[in-house]
N, CA, C and O atoms as a GROMACS GRO file, in nm:
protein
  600
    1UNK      N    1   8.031  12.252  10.246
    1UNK     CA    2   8.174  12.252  10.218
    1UNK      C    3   8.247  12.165  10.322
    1UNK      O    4   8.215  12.191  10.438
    2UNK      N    5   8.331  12.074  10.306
    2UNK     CA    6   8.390  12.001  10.385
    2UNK      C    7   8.530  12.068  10.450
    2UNK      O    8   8.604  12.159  10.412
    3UNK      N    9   8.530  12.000  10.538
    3UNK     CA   10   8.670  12.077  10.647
    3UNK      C   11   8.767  11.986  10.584
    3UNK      O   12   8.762  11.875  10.530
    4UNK      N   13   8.877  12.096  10.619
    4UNK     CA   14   9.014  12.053  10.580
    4UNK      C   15   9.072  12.006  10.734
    4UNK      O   16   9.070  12.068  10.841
    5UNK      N   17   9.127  11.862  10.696
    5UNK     CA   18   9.190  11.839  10.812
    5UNK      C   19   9.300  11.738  10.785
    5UNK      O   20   9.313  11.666  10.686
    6UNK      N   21   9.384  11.749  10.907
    6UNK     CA   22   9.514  11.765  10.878
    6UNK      C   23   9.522  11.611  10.970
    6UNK      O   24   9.459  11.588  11.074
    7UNK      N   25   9.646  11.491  10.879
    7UNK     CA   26   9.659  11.376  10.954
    7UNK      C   27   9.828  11.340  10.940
    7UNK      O   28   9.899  11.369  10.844
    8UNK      N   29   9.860  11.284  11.036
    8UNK     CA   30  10.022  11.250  11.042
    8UNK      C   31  10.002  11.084  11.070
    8UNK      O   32   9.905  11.040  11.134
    9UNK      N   33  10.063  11.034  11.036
    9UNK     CA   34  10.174  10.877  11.048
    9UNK      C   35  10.325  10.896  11.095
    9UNK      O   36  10.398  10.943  11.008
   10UNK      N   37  10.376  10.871  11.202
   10UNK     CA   38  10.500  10.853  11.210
   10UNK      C   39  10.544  10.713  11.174
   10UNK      O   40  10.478  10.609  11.183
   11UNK      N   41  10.645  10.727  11.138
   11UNK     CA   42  10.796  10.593  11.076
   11UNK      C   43  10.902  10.579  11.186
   11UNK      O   44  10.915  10.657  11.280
   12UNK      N   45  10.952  10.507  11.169
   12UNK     CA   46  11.046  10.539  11.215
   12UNK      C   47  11.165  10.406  11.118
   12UNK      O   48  11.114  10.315  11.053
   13UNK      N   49  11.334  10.424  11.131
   13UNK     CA   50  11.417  10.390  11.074
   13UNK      C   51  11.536  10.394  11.168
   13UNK      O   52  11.522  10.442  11.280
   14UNK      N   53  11.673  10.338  11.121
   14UNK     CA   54  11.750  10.383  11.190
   14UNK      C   55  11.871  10.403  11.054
   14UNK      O   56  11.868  10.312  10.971
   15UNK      N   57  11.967  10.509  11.031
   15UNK     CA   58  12.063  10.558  10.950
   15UNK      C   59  12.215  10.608  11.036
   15UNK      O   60  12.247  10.683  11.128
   16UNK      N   61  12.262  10.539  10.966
   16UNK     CA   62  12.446  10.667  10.964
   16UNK      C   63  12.450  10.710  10.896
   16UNK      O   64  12.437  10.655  10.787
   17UNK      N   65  12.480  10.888  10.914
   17UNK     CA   66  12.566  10.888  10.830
   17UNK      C   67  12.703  10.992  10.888
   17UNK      O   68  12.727  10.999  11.008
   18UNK      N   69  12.772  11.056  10.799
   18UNK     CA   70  12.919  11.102  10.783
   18UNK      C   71  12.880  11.250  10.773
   18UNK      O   72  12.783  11.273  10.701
   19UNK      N   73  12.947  11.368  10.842
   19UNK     CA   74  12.908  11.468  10.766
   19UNK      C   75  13.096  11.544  10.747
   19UNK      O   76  13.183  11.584  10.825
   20UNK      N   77  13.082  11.529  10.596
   20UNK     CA   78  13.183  11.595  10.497
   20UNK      C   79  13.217  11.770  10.565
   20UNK      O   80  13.134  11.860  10.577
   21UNK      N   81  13.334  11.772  10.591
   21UNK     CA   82  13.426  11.852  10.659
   21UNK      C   83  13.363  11.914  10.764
   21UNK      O   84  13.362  12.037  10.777
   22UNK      N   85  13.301  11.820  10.852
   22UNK     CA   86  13.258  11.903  10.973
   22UNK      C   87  13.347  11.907  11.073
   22UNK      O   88  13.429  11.816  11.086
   23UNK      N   89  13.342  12.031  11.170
   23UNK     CA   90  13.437  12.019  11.292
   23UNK      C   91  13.431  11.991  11.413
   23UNK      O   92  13.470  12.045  11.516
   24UNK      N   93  13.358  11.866  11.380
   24UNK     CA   94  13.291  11.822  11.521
   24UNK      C   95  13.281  11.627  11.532
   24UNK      O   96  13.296  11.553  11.434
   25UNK      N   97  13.261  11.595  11.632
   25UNK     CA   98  13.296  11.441  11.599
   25UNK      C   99  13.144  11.351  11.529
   25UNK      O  100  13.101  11.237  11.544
   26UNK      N  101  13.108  11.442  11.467
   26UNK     CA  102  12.993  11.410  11.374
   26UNK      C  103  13.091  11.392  11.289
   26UNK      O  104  13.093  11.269  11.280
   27UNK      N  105  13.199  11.444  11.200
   27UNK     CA  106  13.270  11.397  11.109
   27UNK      C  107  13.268  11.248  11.095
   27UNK      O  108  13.246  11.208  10.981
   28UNK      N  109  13.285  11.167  11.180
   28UNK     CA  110  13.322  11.026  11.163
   28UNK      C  111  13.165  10.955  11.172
   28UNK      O  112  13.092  10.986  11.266
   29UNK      N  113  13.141  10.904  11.118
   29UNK     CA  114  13.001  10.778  11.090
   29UNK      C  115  12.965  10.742  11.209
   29UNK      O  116  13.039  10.697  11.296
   30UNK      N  117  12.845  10.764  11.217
   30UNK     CA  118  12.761  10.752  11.336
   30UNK      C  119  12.614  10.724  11.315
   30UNK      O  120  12.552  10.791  11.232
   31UNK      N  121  12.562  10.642  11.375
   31UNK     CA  122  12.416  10.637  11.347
   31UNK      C  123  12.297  10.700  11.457
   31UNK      O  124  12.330  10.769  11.553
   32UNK      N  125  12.168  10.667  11.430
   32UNK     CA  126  12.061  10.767  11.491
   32UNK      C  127  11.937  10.693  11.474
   32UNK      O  128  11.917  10.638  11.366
   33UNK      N  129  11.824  10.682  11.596
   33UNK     CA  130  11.733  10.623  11.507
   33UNK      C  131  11.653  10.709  11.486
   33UNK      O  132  11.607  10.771  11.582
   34UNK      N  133  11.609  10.741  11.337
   34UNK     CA  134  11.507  10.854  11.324
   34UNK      C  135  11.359  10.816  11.318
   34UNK      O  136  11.306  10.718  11.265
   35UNK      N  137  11.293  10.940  11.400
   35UNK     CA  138  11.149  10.907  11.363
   35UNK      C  139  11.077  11.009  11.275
   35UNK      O  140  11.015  11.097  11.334
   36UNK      N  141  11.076  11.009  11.189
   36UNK     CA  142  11.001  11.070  11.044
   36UNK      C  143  10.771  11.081  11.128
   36UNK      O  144  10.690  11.014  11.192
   37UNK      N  145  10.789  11.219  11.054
   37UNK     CA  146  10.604  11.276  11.134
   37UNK      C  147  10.544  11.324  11.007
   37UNK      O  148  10.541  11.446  10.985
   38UNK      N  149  10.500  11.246  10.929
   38UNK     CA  150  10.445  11.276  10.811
   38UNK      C  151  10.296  11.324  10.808
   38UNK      O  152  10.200  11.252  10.834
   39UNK      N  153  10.290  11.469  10.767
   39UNK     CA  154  10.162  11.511  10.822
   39UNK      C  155  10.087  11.570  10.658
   39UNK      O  156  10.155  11.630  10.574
   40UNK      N  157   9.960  11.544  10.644
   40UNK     CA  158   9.882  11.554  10.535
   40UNK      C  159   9.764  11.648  10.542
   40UNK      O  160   9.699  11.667  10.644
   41UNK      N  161   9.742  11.703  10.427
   41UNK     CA  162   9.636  11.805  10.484
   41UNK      C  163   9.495  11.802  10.374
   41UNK      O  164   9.534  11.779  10.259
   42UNK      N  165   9.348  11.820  10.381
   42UNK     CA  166   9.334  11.789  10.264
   42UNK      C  167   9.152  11.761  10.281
   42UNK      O  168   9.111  11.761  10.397
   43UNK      N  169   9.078  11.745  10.201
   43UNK     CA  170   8.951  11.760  10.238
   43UNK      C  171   8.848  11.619  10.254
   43UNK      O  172   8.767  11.594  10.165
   44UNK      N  173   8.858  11.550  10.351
   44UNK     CA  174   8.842  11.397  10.369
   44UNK      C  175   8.718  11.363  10.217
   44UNK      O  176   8.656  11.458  10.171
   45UNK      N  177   8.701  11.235  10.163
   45UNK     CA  178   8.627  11.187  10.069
   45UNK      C  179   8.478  11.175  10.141
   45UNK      O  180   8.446  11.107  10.238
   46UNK      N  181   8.409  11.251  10.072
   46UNK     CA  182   8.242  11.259  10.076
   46UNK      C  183   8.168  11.189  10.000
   46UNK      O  184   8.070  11.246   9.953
   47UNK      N  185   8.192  11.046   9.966
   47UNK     CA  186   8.112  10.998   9.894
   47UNK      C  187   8.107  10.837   9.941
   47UNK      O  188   8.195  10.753   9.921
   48UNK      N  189   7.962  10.817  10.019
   48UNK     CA  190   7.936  10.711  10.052
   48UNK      C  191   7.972  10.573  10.009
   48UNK      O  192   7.998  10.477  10.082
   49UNK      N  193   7.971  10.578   9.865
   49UNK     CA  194   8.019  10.490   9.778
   49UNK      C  195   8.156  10.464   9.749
   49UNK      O  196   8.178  10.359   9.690
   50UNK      N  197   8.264  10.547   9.781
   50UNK     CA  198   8.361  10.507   9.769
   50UNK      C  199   8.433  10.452   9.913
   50UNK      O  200   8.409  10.493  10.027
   51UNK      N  201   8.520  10.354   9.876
   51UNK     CA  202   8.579  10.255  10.033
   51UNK      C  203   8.673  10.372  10.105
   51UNK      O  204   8.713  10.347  10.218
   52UNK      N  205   8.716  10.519  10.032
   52UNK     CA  206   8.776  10.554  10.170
   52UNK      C  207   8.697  10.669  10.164
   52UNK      O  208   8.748  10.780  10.146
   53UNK      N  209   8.590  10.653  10.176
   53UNK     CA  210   8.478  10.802  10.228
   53UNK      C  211   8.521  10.836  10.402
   53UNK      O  212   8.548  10.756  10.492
   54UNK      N  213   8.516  10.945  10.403
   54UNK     CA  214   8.522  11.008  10.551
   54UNK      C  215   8.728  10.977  10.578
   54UNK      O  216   8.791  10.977  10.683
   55UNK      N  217   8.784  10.950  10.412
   55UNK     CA  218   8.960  11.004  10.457
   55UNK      C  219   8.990  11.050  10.343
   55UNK      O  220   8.954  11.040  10.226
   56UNK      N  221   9.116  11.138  10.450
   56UNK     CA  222   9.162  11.218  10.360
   56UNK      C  223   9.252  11.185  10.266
   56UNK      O  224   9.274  11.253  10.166
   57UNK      N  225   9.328  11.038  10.306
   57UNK     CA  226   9.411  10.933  10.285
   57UNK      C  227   9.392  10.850  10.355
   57UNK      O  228   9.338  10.861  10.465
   58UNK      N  229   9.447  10.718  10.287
   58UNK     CA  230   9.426  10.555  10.368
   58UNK      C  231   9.560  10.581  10.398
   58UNK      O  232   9.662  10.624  10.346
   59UNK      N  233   9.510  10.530  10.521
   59UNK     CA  234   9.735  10.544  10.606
   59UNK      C  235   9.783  10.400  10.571
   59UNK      O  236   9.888  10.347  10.608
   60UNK      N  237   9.681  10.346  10.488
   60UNK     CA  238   9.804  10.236  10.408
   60UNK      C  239   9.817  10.272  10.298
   60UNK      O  240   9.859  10.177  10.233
   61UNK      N  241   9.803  10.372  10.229
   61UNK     CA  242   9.843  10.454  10.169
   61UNK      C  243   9.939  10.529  10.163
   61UNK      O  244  10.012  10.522  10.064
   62UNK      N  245   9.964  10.614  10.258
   62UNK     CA  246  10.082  10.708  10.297
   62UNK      C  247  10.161  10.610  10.326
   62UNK      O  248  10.274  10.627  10.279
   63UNK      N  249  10.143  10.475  10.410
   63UNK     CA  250  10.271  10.429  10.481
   63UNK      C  251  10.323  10.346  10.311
   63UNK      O  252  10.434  10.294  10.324
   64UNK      N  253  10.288  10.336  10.226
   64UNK     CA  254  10.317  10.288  10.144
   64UNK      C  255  10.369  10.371  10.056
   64UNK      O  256  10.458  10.315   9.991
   65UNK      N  257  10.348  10.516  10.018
   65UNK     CA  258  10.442  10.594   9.990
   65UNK      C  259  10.588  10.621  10.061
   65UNK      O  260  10.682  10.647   9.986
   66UNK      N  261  10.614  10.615  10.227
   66UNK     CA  262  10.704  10.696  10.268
   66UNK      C  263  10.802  10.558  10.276
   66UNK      O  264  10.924  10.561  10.256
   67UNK      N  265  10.733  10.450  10.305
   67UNK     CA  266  10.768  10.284  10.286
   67UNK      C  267  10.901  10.294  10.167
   67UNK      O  268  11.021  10.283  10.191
   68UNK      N  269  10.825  10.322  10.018
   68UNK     CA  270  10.899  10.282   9.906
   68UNK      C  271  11.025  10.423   9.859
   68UNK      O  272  11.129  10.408   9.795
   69UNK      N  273  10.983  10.518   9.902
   69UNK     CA  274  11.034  10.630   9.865
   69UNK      C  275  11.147  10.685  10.021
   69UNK      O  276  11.248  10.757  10.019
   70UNK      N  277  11.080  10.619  10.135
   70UNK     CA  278  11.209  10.698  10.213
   70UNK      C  279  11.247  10.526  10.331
   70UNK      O  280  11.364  10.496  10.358
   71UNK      N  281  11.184  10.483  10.358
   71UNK     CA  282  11.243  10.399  10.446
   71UNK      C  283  11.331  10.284  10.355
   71UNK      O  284  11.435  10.256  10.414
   72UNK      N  285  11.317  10.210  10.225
   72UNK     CA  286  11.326  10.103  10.184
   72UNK      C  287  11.494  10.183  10.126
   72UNK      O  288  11.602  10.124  10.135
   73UNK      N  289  11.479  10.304  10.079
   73UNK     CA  290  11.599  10.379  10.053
   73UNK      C  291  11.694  10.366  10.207
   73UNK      O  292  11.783  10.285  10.235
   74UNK      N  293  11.664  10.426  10.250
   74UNK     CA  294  11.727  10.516  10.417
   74UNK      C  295  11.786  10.383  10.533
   74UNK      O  296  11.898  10.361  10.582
   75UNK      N  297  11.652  10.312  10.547
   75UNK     CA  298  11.676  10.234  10.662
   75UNK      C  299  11.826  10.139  10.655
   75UNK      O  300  11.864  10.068  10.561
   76UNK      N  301  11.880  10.158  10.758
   76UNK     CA  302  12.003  10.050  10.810
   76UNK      C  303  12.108  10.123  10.691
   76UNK      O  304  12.190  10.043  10.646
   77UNK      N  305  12.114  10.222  10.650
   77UNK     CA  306  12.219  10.266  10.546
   77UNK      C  307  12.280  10.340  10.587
   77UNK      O  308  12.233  10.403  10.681
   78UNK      N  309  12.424  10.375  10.537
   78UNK     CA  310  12.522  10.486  10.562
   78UNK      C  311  12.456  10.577  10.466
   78UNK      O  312  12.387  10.546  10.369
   79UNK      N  313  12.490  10.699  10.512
   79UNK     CA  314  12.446  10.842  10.412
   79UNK      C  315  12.563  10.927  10.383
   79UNK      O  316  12.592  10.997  10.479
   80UNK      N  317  12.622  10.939  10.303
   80UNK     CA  318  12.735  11.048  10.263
   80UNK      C  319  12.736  11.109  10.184
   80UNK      O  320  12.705  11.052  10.079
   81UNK      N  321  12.772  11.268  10.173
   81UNK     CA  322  12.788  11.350  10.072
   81UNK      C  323  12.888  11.304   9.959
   81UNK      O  324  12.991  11.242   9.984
   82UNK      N  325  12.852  11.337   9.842
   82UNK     CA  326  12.955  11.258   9.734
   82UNK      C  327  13.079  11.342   9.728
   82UNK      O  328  13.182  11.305   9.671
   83UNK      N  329  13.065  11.459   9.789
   83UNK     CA  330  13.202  11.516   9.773
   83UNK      C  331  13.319  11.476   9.895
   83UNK      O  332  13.437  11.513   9.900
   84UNK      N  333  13.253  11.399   9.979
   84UNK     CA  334  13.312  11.326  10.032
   84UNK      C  335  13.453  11.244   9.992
   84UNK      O  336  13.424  11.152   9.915
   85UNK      N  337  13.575  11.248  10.017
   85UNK     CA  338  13.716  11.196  10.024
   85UNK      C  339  13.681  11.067   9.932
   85UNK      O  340  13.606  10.989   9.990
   86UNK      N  341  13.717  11.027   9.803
   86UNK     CA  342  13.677  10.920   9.724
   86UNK      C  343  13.702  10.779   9.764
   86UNK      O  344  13.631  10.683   9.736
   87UNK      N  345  13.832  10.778   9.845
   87UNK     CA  346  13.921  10.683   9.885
   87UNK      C  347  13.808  10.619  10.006
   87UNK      O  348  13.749  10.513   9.984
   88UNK      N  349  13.792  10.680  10.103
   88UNK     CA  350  13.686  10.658  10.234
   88UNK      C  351  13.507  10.657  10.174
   88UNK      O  352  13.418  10.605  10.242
   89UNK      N  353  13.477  10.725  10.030
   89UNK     CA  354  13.373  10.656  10.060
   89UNK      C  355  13.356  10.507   9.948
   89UNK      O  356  13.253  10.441   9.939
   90UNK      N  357  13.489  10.476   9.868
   90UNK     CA  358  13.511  10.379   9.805
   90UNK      C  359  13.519  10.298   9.952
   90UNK      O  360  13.413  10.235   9.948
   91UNK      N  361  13.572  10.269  10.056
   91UNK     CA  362  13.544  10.196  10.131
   91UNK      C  363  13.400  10.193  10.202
   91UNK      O  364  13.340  10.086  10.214
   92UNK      N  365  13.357  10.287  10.236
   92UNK     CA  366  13.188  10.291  10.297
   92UNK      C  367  13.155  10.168  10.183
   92UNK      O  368  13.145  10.053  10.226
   93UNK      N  369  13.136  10.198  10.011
   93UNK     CA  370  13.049  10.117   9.976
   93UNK      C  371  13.127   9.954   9.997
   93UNK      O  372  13.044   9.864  10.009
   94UNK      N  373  13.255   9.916  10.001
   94UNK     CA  374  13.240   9.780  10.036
   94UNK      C  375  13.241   9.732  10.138
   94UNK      O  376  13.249   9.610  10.154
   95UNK      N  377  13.232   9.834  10.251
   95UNK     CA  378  13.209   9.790  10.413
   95UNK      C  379  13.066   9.732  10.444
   95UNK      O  380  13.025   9.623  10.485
   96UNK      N  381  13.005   9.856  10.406
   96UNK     CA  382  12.834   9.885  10.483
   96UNK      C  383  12.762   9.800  10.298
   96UNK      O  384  12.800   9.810  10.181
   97UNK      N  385  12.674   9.742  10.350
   97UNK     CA  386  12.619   9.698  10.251
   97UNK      C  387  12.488   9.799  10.205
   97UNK      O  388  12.426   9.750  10.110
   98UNK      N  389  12.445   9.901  10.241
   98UNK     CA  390  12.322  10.009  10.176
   98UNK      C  391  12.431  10.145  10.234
   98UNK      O  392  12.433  10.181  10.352
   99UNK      N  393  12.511  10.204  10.130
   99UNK     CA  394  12.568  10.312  10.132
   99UNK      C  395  12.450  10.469  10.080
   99UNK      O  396  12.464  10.506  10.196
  100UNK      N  397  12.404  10.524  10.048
  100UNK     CA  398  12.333  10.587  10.023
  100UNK      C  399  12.463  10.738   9.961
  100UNK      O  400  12.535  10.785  10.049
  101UNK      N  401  12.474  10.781   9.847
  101UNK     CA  402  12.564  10.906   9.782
  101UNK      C  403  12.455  11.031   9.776
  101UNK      O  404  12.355  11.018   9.706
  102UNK      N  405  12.471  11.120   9.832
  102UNK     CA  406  12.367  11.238   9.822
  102UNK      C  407  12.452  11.364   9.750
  102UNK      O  408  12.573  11.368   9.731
  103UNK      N  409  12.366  11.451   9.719
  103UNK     CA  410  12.423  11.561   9.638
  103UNK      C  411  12.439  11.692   9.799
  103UNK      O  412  12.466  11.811   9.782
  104UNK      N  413  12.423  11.647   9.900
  104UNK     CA  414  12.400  11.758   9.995
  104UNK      C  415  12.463  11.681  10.148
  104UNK      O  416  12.446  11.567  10.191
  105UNK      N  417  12.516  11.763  10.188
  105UNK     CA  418  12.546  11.790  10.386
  105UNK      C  419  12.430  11.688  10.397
  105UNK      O  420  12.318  11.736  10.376
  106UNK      N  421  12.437  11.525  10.434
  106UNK     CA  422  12.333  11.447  10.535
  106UNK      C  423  12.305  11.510  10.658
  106UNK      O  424  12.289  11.418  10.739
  107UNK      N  425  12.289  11.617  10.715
  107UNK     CA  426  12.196  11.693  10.840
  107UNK      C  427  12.071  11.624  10.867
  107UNK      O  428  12.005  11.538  10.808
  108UNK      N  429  12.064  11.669  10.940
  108UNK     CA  430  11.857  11.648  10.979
  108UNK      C  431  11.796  11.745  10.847
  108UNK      O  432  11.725  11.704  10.755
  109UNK      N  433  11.846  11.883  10.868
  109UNK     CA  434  11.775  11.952  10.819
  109UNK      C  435  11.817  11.939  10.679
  109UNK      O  436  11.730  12.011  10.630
  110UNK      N  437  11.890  11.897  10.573
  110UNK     CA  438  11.872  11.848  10.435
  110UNK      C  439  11.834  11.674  10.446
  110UNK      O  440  11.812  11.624  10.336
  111UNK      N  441  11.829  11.630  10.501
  111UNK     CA  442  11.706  11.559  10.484
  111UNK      C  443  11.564  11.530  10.502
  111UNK      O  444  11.521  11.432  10.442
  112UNK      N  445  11.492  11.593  10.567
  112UNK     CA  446  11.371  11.619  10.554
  112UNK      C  447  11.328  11.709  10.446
  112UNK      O  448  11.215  11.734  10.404
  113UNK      N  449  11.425  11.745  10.417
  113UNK     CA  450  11.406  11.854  10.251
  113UNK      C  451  11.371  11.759  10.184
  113UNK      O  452  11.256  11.737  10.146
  114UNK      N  453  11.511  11.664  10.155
  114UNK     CA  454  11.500  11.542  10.068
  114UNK      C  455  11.360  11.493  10.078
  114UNK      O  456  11.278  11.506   9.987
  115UNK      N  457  11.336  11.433  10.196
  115UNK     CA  458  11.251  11.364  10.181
  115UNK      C  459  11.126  11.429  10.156
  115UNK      O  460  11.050  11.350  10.100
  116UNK      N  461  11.062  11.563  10.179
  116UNK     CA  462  10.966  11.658  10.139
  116UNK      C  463  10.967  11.584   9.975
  116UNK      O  464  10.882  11.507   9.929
  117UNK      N  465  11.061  11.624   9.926
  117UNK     CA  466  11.091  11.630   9.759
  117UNK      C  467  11.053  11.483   9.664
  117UNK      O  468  11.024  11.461   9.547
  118UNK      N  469  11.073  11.392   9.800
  118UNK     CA  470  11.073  11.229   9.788
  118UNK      C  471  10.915  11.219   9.734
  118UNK      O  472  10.862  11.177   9.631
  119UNK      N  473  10.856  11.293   9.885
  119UNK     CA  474  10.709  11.215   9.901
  119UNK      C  475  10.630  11.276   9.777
  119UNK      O  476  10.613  11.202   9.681
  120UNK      N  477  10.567  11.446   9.773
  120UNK     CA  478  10.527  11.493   9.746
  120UNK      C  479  10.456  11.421   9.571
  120UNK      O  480  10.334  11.407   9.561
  121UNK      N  481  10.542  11.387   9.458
  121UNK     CA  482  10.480  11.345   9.329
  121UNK      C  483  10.403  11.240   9.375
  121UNK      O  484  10.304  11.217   9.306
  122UNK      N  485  10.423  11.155   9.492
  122UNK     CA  486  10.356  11.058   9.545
  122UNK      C  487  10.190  11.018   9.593
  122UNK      O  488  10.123  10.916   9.607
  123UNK      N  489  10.176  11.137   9.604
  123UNK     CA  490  10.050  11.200   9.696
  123UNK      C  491   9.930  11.201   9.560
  123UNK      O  492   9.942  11.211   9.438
  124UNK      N  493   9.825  11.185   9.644
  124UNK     CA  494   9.691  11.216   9.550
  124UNK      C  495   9.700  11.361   9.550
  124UNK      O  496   9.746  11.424   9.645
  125UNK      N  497   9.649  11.422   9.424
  125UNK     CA  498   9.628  11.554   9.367
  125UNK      C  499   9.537  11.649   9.495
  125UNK      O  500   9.572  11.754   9.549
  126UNK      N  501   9.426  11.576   9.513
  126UNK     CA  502   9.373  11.660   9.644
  126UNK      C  503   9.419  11.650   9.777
  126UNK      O  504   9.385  11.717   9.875
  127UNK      N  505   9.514  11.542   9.768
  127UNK     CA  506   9.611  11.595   9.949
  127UNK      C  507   9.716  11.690   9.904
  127UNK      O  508   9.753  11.728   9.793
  128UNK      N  509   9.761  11.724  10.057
  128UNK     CA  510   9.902  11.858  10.030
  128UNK      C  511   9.946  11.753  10.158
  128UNK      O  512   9.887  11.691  10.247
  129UNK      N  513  10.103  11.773  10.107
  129UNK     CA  514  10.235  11.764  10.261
  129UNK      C  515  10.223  11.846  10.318
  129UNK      O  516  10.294  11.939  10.280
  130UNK      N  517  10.146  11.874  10.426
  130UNK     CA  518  10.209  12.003  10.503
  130UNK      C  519  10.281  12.089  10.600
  130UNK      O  520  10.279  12.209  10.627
  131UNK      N  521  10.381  11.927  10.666
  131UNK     CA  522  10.523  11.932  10.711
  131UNK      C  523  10.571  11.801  10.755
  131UNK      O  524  10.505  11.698  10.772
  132UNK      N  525  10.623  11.808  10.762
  132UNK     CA  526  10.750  11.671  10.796
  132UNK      C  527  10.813  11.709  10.930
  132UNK      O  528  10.802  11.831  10.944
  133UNK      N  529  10.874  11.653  11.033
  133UNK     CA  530  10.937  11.660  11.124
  133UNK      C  531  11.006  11.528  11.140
  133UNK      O  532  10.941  11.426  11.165
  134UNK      N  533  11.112  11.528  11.130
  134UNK     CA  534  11.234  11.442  11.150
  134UNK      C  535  11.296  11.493  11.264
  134UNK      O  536  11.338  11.608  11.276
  135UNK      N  537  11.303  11.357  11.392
  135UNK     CA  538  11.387  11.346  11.479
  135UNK      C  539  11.477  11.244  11.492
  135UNK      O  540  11.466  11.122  11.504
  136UNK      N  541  11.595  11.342  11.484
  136UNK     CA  542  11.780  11.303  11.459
  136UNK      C  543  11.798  11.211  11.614
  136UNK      O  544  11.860  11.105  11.622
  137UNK      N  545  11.736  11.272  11.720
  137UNK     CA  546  11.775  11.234  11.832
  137UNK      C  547  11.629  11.293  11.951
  137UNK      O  548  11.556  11.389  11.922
  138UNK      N  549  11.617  11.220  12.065
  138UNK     CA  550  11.494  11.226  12.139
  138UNK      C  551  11.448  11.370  12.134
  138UNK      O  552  11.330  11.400  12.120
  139UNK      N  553  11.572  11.480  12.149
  139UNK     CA  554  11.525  11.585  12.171
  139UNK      C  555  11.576  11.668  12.059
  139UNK      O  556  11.551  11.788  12.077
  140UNK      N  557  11.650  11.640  11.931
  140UNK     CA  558  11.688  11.722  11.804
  140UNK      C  559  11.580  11.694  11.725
  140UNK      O  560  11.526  11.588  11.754
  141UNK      N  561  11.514  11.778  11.602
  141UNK     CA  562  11.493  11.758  11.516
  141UNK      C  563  11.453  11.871  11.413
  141UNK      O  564  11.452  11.988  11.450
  142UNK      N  565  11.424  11.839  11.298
  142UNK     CA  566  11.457  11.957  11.220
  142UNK      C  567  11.282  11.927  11.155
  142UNK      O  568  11.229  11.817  11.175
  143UNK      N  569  11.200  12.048  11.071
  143UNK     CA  570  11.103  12.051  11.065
  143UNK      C  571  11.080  12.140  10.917
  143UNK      O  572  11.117  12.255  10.896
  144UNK      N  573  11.001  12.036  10.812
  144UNK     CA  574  10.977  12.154  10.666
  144UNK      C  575  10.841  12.123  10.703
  144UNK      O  576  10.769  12.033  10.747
  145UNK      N  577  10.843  12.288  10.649
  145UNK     CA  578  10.685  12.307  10.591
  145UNK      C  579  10.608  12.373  10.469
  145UNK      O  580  10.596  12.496  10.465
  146UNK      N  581  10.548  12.284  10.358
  146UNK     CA  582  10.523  12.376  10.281
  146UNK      C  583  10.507  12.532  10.257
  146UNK      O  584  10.532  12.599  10.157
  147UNK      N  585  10.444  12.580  10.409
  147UNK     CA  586  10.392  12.666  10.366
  147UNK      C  587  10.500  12.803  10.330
  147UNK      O  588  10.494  12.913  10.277
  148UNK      N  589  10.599  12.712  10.399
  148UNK     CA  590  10.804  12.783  10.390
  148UNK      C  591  10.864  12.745  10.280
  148UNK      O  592  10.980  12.781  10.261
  149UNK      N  593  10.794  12.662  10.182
  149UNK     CA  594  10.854  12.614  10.090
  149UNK      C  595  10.761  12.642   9.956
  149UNK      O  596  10.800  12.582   9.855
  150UNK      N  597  10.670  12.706   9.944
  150UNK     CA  598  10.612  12.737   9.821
  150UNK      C  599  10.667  12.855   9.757
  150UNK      O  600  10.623  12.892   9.648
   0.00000   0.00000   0.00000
């Protein structure tokens, strides 16, 4: 029986965004550079014959999932809640050229949700996500884990 073992890739990006009626000077657009910890879990390939025997994933693999689904979205973009003031984010989109409209509070911690939700259809059938850690700032960051989310 083969061991399950567990592999991460970090990303990293940099984002603003706005957070909709907060009371703090996070209200006003600000950016962050985030580093995204994409961790996989899963029973490496046992078969001599195939080119990725002995992984559990090709990390040009994963980086090519989190690539098309969270950085090519995210990177160098403003992020704002759509219930956001119409007037201010009608200006975001002709200021900032990659505005990003979300259905949720841009936090750390609803976005690594997001992005949980991003990766996951992405993945081969025999890997699992089995957490994400996004850091907002050197020493903030917010952390999903399947096993909190099944």
């Amino acid at each position: 029986m083969a061991s399950v073992i567990r592999v991460t890739k970090e990303f990293g990006f940099e984002m603003a965004h706005v957070l909709w009626n907060y009371d703090g000077p996070c209200r006003n657009v600000h950016g962050h550079s985030y580093r995204l910890f994409v961790t996989l879990s899963g029973a490496p390939f046992e078969d001599p014959d195939n080119p990725k025997n002995g992984m559990v994933i090709d990390f040009t693999d994963l980086k090519k999932i989190v690539k098309d689904q969270i950085i090519s979205v995210f990177d160098h973009s403003v992020v704002v809640n759509k219930k956001y003031d119409k007037e201010k984010t009608e200006m975001f989109l002709k200021l900032f050229g990659n505005t990003v409209l979300v259905d949720y509070q841009p936090t750390c911690e609803n976005l690594v949700a997001d992005f949980a939700a991003r990766i996951i259809p992405f993945l081969p059938q025999r890997v699992i996500l089995h957490n994400l850690k996004l850091f907002e700032t050197a020493s903030s960051y917010a952390e999903w884990y399947a096993s909190d989310n099944s």
